[in-house]
N, CA, C and O atoms as CSV, one atom per row, in Angstrom:
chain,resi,resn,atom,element,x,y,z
A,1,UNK,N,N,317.664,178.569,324.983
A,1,UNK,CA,C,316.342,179.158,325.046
A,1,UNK,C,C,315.746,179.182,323.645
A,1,UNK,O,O,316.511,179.545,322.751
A,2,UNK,N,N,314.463,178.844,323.306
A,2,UNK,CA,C,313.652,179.045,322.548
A,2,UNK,C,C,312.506,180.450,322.664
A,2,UNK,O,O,311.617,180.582,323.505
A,3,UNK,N,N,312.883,181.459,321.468
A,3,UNK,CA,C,314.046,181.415,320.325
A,3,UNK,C,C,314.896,182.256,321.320
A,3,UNK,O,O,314.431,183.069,322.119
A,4,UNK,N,N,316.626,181.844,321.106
A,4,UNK,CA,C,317.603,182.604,321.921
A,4,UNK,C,C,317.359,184.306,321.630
A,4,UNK,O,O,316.715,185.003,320.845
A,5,UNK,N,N,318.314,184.494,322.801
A,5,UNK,CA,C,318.315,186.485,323.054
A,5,UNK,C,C,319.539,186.410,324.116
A,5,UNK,O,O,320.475,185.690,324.463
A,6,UNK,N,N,318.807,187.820,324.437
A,6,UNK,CA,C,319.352,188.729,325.405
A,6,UNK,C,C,318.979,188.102,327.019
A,6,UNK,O,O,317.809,187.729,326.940
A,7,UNK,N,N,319.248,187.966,327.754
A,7,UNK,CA,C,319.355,187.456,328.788
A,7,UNK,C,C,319.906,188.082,330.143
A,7,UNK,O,O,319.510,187.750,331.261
A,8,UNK,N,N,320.916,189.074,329.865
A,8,UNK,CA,C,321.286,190.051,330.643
A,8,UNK,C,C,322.789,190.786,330.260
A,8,UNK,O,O,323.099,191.037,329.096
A,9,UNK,N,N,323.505,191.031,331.216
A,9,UNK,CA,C,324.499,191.988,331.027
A,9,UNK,C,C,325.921,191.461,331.912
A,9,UNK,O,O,326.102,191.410,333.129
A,10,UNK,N,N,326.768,191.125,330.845
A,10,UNK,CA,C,328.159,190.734,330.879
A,10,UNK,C,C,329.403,191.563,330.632
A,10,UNK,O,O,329.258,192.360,329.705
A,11,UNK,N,N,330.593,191.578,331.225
A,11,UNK,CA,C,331.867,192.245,331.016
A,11,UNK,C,C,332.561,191.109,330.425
A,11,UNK,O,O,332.172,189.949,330.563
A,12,UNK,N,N,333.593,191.456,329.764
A,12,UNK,CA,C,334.694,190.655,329.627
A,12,UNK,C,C,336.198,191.067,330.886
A,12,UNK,O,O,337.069,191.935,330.941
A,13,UNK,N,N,335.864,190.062,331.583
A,13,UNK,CA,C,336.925,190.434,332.844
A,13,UNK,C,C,338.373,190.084,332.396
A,13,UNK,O,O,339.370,190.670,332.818
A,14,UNK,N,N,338.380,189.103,331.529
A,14,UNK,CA,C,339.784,188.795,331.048
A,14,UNK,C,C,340.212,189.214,329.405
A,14,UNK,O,O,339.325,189.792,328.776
A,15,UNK,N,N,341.274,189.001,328.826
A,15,UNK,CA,C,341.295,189.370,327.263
A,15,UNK,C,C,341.520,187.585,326.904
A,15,UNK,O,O,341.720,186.527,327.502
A,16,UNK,N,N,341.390,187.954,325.940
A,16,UNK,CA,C,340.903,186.558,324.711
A,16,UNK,C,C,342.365,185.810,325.325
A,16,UNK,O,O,343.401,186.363,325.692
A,17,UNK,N,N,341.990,184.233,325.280
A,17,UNK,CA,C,343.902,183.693,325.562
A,17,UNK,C,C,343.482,182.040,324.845
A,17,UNK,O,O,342.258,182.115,324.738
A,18,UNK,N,N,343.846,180.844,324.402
A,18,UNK,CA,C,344.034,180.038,323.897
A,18,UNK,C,C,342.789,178.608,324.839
A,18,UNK,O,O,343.112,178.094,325.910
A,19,UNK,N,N,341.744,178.338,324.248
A,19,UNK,CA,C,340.763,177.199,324.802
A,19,UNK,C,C,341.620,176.152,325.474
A,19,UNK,O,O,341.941,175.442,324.521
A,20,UNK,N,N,342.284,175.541,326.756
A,20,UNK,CA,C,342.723,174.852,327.000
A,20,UNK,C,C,342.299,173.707,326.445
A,20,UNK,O,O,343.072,172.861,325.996
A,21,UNK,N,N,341.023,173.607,326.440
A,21,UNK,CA,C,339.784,172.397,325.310
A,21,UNK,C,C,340.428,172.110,324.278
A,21,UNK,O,O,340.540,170.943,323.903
A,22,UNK,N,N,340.817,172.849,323.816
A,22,UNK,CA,C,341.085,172.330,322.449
A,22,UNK,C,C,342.818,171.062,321.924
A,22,UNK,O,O,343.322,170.495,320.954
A,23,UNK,N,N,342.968,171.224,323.000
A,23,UNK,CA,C,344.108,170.256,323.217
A,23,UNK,C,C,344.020,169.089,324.288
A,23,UNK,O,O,345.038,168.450,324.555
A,24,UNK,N,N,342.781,168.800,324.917
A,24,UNK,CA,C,342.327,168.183,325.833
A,24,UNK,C,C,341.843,167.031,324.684
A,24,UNK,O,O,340.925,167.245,323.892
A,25,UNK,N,N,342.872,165.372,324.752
A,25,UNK,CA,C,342.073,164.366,324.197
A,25,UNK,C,C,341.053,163.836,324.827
A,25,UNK,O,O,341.125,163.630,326.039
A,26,UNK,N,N,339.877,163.513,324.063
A,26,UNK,CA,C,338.739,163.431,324.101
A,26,UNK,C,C,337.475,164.364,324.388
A,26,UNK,O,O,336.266,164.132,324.374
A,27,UNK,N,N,338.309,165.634,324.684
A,27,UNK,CA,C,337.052,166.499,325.539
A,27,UNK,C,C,336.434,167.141,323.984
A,27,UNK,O,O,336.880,167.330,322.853
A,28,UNK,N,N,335.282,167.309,324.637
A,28,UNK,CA,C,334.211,167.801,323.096
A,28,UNK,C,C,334.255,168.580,322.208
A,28,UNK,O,O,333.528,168.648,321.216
A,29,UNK,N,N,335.542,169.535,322.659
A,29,UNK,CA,C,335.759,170.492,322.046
A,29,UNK,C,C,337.525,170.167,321.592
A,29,UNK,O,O,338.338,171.086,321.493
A,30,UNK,N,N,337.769,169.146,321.430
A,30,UNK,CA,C,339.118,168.782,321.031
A,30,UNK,C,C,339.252,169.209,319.623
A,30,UNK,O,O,338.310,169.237,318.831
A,31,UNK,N,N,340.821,169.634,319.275
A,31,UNK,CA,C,341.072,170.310,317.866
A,31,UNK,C,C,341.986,169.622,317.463
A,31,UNK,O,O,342.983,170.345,317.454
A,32,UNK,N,N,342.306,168.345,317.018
A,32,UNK,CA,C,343.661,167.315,316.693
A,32,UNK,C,C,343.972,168.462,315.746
A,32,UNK,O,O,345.200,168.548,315.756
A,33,UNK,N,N,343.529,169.283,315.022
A,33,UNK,CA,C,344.645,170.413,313.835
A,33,UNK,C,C,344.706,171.488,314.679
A,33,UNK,O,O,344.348,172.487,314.055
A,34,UNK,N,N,345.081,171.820,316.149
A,34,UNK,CA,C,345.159,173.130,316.811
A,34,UNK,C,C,346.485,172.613,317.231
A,34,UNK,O,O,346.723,171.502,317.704
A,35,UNK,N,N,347.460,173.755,316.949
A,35,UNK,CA,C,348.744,173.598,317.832
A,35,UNK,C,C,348.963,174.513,318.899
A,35,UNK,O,O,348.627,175.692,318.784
A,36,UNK,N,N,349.594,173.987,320.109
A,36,UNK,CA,C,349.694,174.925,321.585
A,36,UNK,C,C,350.711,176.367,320.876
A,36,UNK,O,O,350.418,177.458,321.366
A,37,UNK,N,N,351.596,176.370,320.022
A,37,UNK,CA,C,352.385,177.087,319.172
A,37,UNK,C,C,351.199,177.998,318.241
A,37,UNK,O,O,351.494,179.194,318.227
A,38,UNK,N,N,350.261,177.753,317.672
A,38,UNK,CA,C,349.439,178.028,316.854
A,38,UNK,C,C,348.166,177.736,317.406
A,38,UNK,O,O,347.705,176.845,316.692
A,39,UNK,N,N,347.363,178.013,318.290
A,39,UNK,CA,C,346.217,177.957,318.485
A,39,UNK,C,C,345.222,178.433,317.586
A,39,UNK,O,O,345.436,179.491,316.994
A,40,UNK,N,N,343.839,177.613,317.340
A,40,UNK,CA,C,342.580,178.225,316.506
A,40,UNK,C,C,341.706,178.399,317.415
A,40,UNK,O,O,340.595,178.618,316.932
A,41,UNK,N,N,341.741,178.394,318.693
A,41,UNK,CA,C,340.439,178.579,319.269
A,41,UNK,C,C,340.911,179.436,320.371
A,41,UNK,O,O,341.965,179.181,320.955
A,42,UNK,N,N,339.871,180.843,320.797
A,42,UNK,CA,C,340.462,181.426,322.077
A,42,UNK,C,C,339.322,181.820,322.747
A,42,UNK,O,O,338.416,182.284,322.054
A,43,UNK,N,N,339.146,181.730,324.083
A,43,UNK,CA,C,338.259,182.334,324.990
A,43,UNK,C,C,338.280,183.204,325.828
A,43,UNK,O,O,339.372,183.459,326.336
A,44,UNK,N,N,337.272,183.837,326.191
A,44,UNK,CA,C,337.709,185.720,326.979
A,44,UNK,C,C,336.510,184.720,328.208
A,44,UNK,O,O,335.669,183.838,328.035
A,45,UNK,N,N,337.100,185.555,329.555
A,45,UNK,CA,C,335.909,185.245,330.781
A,45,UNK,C,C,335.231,186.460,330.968
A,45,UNK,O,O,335.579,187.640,330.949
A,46,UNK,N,N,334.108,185.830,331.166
A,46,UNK,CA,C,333.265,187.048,331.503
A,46,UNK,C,C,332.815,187.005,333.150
A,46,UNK,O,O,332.759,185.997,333.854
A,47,UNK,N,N,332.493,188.506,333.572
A,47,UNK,CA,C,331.936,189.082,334.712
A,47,UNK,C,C,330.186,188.579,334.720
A,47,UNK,O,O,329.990,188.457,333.511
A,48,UNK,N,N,329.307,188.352,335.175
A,48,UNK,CA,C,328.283,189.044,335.678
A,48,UNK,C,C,328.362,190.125,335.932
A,48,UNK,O,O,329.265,190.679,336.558
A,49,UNK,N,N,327.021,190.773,335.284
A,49,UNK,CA,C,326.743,192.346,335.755
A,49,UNK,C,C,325.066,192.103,336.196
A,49,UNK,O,O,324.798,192.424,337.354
A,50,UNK,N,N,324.171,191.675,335.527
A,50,UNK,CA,C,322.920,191.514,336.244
A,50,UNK,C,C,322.074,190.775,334.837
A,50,UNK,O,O,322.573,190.797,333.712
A,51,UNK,N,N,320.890,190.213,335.105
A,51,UNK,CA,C,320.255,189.455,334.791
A,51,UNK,C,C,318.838,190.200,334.277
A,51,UNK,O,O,318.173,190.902,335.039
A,52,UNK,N,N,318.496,189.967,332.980
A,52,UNK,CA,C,317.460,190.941,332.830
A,52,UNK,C,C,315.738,190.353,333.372
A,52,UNK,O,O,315.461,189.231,333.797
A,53,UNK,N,N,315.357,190.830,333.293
A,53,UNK,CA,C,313.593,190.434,334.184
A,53,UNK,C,C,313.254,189.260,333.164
A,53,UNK,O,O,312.825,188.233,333.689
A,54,UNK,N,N,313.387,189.268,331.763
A,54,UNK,CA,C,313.145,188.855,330.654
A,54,UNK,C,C,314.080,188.542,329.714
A,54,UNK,O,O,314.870,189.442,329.428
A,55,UNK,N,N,314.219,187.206,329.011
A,55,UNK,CA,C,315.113,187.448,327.769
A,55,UNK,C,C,314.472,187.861,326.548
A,55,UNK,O,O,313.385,187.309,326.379
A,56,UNK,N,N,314.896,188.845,325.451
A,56,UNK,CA,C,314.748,189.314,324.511
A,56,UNK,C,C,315.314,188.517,323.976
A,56,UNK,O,O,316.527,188.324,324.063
A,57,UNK,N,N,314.273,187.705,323.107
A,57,UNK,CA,C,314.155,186.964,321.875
A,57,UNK,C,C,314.867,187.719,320.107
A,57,UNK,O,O,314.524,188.729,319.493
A,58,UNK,N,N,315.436,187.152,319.941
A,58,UNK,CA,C,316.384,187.558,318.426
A,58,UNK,C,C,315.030,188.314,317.638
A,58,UNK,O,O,315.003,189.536,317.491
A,59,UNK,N,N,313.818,187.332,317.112
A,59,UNK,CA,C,312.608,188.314,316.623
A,59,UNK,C,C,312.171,189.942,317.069
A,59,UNK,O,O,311.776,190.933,316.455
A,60,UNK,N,N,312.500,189.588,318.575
A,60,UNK,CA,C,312.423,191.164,318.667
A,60,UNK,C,C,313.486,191.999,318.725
A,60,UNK,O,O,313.273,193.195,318.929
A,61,UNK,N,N,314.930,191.474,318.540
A,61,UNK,CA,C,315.882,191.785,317.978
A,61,UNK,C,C,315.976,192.611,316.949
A,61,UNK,O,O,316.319,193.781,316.787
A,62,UNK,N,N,315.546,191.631,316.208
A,62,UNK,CA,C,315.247,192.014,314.919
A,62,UNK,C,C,314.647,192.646,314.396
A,62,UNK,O,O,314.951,192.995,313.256
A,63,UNK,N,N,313.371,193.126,315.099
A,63,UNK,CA,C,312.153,193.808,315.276
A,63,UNK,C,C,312.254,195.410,315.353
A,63,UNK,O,O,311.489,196.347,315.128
A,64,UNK,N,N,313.420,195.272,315.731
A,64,UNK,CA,C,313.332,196.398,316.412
A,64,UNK,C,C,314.697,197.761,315.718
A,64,UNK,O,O,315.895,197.668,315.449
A,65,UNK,N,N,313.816,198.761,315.671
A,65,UNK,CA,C,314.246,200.218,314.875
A,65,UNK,C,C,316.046,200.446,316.102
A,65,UNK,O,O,316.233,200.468,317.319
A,66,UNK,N,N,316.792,200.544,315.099
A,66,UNK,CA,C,318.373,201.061,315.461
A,66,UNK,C,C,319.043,199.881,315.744
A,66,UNK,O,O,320.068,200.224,316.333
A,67,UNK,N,N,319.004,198.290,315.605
A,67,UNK,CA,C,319.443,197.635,315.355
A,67,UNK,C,C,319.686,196.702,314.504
A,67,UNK,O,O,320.409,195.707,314.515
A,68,UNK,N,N,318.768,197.305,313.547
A,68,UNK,CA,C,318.922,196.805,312.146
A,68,UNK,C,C,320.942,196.294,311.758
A,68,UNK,O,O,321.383,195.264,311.249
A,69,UNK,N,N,321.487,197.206,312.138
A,69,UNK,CA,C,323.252,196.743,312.147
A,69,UNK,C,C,323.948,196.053,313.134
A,69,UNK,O,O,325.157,195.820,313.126
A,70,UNK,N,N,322.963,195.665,314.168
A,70,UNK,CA,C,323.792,194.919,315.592
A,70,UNK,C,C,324.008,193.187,315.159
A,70,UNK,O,O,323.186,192.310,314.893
A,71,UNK,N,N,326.073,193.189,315.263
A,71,UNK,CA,C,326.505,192.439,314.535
A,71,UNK,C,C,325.901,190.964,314.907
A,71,UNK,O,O,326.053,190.181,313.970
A,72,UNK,N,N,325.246,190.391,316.058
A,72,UNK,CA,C,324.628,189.021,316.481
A,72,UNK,C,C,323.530,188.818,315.466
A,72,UNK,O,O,323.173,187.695,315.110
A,73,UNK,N,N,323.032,189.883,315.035
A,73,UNK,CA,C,321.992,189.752,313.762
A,73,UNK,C,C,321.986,189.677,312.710
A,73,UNK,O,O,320.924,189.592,312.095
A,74,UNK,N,N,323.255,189.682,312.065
A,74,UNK,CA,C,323.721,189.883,310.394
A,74,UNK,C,C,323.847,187.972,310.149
A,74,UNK,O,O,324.179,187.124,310.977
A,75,UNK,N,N,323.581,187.860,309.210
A,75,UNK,CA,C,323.095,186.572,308.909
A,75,UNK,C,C,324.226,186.483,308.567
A,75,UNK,O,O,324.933,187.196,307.855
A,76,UNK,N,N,324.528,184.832,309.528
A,76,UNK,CA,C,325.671,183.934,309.245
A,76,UNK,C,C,326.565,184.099,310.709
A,76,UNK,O,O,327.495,183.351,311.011
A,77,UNK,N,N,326.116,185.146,311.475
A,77,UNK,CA,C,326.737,185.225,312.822
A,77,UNK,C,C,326.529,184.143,313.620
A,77,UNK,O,O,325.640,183.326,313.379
A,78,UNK,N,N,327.223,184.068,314.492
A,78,UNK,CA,C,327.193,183.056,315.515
A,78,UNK,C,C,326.816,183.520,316.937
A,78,UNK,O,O,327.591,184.436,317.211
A,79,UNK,N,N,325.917,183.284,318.032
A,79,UNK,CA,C,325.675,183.764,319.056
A,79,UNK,C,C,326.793,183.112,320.282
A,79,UNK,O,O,326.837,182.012,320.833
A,80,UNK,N,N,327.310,183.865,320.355
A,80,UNK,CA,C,328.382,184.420,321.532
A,80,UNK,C,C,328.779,185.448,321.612
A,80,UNK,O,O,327.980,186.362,321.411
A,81,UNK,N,N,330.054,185.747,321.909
A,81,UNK,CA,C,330.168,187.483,322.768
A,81,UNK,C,C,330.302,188.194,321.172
A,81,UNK,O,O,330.996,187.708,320.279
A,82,UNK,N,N,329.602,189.258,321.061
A,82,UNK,CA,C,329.848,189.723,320.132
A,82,UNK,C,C,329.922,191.227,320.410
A,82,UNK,O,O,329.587,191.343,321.589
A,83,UNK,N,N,330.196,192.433,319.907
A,83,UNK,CA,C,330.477,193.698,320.420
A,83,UNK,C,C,329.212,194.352,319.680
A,83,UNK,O,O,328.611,193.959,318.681
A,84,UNK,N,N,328.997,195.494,320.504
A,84,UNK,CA,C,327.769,196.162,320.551
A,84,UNK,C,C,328.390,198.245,320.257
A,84,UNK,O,O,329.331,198.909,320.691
A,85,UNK,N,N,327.801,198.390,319.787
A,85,UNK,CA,C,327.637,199.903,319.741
A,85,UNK,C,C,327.285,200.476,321.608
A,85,UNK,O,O,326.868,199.715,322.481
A,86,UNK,N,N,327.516,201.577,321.752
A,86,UNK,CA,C,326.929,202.187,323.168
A,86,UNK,C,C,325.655,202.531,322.720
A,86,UNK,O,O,324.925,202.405,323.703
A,87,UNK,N,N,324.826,202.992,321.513
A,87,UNK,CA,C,323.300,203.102,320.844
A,87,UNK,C,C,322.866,201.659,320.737
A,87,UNK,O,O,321.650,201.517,320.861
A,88,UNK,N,N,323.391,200.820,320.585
A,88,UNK,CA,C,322.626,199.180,320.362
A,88,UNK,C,C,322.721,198.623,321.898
A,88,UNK,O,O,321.778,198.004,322.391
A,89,UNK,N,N,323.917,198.885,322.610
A,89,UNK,CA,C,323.383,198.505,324.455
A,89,UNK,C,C,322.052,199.109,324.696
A,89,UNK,O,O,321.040,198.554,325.124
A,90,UNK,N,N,322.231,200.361,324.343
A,90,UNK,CA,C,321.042,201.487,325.453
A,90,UNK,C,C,320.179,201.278,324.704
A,90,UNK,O,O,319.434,202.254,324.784
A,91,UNK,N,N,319.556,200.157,323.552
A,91,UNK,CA,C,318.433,200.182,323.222
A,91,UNK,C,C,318.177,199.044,323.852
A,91,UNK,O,O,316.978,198.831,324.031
A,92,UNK,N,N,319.085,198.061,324.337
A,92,UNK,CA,C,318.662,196.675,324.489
A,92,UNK,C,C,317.993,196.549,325.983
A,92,UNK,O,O,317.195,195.774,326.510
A,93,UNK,N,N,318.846,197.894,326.460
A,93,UNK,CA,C,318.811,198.070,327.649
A,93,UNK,C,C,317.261,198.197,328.253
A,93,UNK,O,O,316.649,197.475,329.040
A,94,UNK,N,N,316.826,199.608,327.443
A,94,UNK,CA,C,315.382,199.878,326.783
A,94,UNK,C,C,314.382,198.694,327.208
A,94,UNK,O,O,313.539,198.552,328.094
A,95,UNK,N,N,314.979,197.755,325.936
A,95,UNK,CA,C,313.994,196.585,325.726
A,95,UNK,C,C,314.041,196.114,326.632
A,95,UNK,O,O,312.923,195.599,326.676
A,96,UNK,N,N,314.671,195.767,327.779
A,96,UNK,CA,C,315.032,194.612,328.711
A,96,UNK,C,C,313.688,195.248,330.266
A,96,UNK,O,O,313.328,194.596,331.247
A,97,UNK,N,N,313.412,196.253,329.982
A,97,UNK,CA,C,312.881,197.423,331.286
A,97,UNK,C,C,311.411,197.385,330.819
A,97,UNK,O,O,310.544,197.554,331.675
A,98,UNK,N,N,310.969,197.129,329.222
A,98,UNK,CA,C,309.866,197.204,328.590
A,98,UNK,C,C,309.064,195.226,329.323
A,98,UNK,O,O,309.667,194.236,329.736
A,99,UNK,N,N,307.511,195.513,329.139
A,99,UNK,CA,C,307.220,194.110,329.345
A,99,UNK,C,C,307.001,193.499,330.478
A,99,UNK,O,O,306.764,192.291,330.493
């Protein structure tokens, strides 16, 4: 999405365990320096919980008073699962109901 966000509301149903990808030759996400002994890459599954009316765009992310510290926003982060405060959900939450 242009510009990415918020989109809705996810669990992590499983705990973090080793990218089968990454030992898969040729697949896109192959790691020839990942060992099945030593893995560098791990993935958690997530639940659906619901879908917001709107995605909240990172600008208004950013925009916005009490998330000035929400870690998807600190420059140099990467957008995937990242952990949230219970004050940075219930604002997003907020935003998602606004609009």
């Amino acid at each position: 999405a242009e510009p990415p966000g918020v989109a809705g509301v996810a669990r992590v149903s499983r705990d973090g365990y080793p990218d089968p990808t990454q030992f898969e030759p040729g697949h896109k996400y192959e790691d020839p320096k990942s060992d099945p002994k030593n893995p560098r890459w791990y993935v958690v599954d997530l639940a659906f919980e619901k879908a917001f009316p709107r995605v909240i765009g990172l600008p208004e992310l950013r925009d916005t008073p009490g998330l000035e510290q929400m870690m998807v926003l600190r420059k140099g982060s990467r957008l995937s699962v990242q952990p949230v405060t219970e004050e940075e959900f219930n604002i997003v939450l907020g935003l998602a109901g606004k609009g």
